[in-house]
Structures are given as C-alpha cells and as structure tokens.
N, C-alpha and C positions, 0 to 999 in steps of 0.2 A: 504494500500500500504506500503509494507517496506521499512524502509528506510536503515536500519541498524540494526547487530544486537540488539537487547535491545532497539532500537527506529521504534516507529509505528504513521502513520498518517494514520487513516480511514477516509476514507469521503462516507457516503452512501448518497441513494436516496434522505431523510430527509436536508442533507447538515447538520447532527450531526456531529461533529469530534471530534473526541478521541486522547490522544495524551499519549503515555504511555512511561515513561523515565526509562528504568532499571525498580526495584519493586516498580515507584512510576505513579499513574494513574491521571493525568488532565484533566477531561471531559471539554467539551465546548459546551453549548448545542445552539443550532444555530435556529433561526425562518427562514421557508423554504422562507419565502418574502423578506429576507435581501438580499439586491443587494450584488451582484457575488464576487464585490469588497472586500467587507469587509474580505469576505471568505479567498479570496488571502491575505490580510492583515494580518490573523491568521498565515496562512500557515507561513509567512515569517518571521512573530516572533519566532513562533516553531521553525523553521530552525536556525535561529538566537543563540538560546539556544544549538542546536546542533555545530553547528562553530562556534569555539573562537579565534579570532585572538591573535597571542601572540606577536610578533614580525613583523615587516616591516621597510628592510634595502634599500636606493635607491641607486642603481649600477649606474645607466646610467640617465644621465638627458642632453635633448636638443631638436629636435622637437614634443619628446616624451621622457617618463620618463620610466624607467626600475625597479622595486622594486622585492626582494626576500622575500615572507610572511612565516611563520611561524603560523600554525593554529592550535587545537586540536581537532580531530575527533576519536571519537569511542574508545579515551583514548587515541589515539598514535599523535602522534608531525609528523604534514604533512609540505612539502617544497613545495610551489609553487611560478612562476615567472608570475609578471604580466607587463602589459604594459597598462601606464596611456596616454590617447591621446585624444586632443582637440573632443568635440559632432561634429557632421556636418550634409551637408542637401543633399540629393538625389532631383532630381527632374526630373520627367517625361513628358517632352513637348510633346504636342498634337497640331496640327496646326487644319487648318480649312477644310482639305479634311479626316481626323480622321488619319492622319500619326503619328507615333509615332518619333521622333527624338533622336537617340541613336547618340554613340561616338564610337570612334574606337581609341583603344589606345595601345602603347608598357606599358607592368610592368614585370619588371624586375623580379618579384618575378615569375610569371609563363613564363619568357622566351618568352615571346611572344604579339602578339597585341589580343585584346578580344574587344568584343564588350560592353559596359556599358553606364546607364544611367547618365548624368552630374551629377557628384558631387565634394563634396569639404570642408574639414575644416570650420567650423565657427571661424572667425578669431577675435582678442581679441575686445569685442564694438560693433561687431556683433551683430545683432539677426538674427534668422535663416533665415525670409525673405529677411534682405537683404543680407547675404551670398549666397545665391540662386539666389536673381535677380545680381549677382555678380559673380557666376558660372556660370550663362546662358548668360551673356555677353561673358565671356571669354571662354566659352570652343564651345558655336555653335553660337553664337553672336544675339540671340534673348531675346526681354523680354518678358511679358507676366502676366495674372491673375493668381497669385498662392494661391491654394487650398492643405492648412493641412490636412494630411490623415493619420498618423501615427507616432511615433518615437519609435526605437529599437535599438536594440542591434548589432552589427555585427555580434561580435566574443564574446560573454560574458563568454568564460572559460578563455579565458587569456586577454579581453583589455575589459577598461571603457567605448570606444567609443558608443556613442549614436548617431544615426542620427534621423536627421526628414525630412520625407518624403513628398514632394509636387507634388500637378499636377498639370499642367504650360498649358493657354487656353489662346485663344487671342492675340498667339505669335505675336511680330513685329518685324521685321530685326530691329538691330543697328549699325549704320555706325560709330558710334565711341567706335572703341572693347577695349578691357581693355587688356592689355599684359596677357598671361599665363606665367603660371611655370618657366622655362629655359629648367625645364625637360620635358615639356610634349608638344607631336608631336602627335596630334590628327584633325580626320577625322568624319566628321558628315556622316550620316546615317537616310534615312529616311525609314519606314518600317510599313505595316498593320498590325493592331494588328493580325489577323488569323496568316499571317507569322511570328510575334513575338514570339505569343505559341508552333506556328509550329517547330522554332529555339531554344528554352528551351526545349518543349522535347525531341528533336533529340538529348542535347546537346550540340551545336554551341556556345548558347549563355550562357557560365558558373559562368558567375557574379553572386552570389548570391542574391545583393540587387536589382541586374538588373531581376530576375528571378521574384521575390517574390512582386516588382513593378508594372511587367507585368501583372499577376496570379490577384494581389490585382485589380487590374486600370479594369481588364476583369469583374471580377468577381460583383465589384460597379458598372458599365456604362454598361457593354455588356451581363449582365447574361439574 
C-alpha cells in the first residue's frame, strides 16, 4: 500500500511487512501467529518515522485548547490546526422491553435539534463510569449496569477527543436528577432497535457516535 512517494508499507497474506524509506529497505519479518496487535504497533512506528512534529504553538486555550503544529512530511513543512479536548463517555441505555433510549437535542453547530445517544465530557477525577452514570442522570434521568464496549476517536484529523462507549441495562428512574448544562434543552426518546437502523439508514439519525452505537449494540446482541 502507498503511502507516499518514496514510502511503502506492504502487508501481505504472511503478515510480512516491508517498509522501504527513499533507497533504504527495512524488512520486518513477522510470524503469521503474532496477534493483530503487534502488527498495528509496527505500523505506527513506521508512521511515526514518517511525521515529525516540528513545532506546536497554542492559540486558544479554555474549554478546549487550540494549537497550530508544524510537521515534516515527504520533505515539505505541513501546517495543521488541532483541537485538544477532554476523553468522554457515550452510552446506550436499553430498558427492559429492549427500547433503546436516545436524546433529542439543539447544536448549534448543525443549526438544528438531532437525535443522539447520552453523552458527555469526563470531567476532571472522573472515571468514565462514573461520568456516565452522571450523564444518565442528567440528561434522561436513569441509572443502570454499564457494560465497556469500546473507546474511539471522534474526529481524529483535527481533535484528541477519545470517548468510551457503554451499554446501560437495568435502567432505574432517579428522582433526584442532577442539573444539566444551562445550554442544553433536551428530550428523551424511546425507540426499537429495527427503527433505530431503520432511522440511520434513511439518515434521520446523523450522529455519528449515535450511528456506529447502534450498528455496534445490533450487530453484539441482535446478529
């Protein structure tokens, strides 16, 4: 696979990888039994070797941080803007008739309300779990058994942000809710998984973590 001129990553059937820099060749010879992992782990050394951070200036700092990097790729001096912003947790509540419970929310950013699974900043002291049973107070007022299923990326070309992913069973009402936002004017939403997928691929439902939630929670429980 190319990466660039003068840089090449092969990976064949063997899981051998070659890694060829300008006229100089670094084989890497791989045993097909070596879990997936390690593999990735080359990969991102290599990669590593290819971008070199030169520079990083921070513009903006307050809920989130703003920096301008400076990198070397393929010989030329790249300018990218990133945004540094706290990990956070998703979480997909399921009650006990297999209802899925979404949110209905304004963001400003798309002009409009959308539908998305609770989520929310891990806030400083945190751990994920309890930022989650901390967003599911506050945003539909249930708790529940939360079950790790993932942690990703959002937006990994321009932000740090990592969430991790929970599935929320055993929900119980709580009558003592915890304040939201000041900004956020949200609407609970209950809904069958069929109509959930059904509402992702029509596109209705355009969240991307709320999409890929759905897709994942079907594809573990309902395949």
């Amino acid at each position: 696979m190319p990466i660039s001129n003068g840089y090449f990553l092969n990976i064949n059937s063997k899981l051998d990888i070659t890694f060829l820099e300008q006229d100089i060749l670094i084989p890497y010879q791989t045993n097909a039994n070596i879990h997936k992992s390690k593999n990735v782990n080359l990969i991102a050394y290599l990669m590593g070797r290819i971008y070199q951070l030169i520079q990083s200036n921070k513009v903006y700092s307050g809920e989130l941080s703003v920096s301008v990097n400076k990198f070397r790729v393929k010989g030329l001096i790249m300018k990218k803007e990133l945004v540094a912003y706290a990990d956070s947790v998703g979480i997909l509540p399921v009650d006990k008739h297999e209802n899925i419970l979404f949110i209905q929310q304004f963001r400003l950013a798309t002009k409009k309300t959308i539908t998305e699974i609770p989520a929310g900043k891990i806030e400083k002291g945190e751990s994920p779990e309890q930022a989650a049973l901390r967003e599911m107070n506050e945003e539909i007022g249930y708790s529940g058994k939360l079950a790790p299923i993932v942690k990703w990326y959002l937006a990994p070309g321009y932000s740090t942000e990592k969430m991790h992913l929970f599935f929320a069973t055993g929900l119980k009402r709580i009558t003592k809710r915890l304040r939201m936002d000041d900004d956020e004017i949200i609407k609970t939403e209950r809904m069958k998984l069929r109509t959930a997928i059904e509402r992702c691929l029509n596109g209705d439902i355009e969240d991307c973590k709320t999409v890929s939630a759905i897709m994942l929670y079907a594809r573990l429980y309902h395949h």
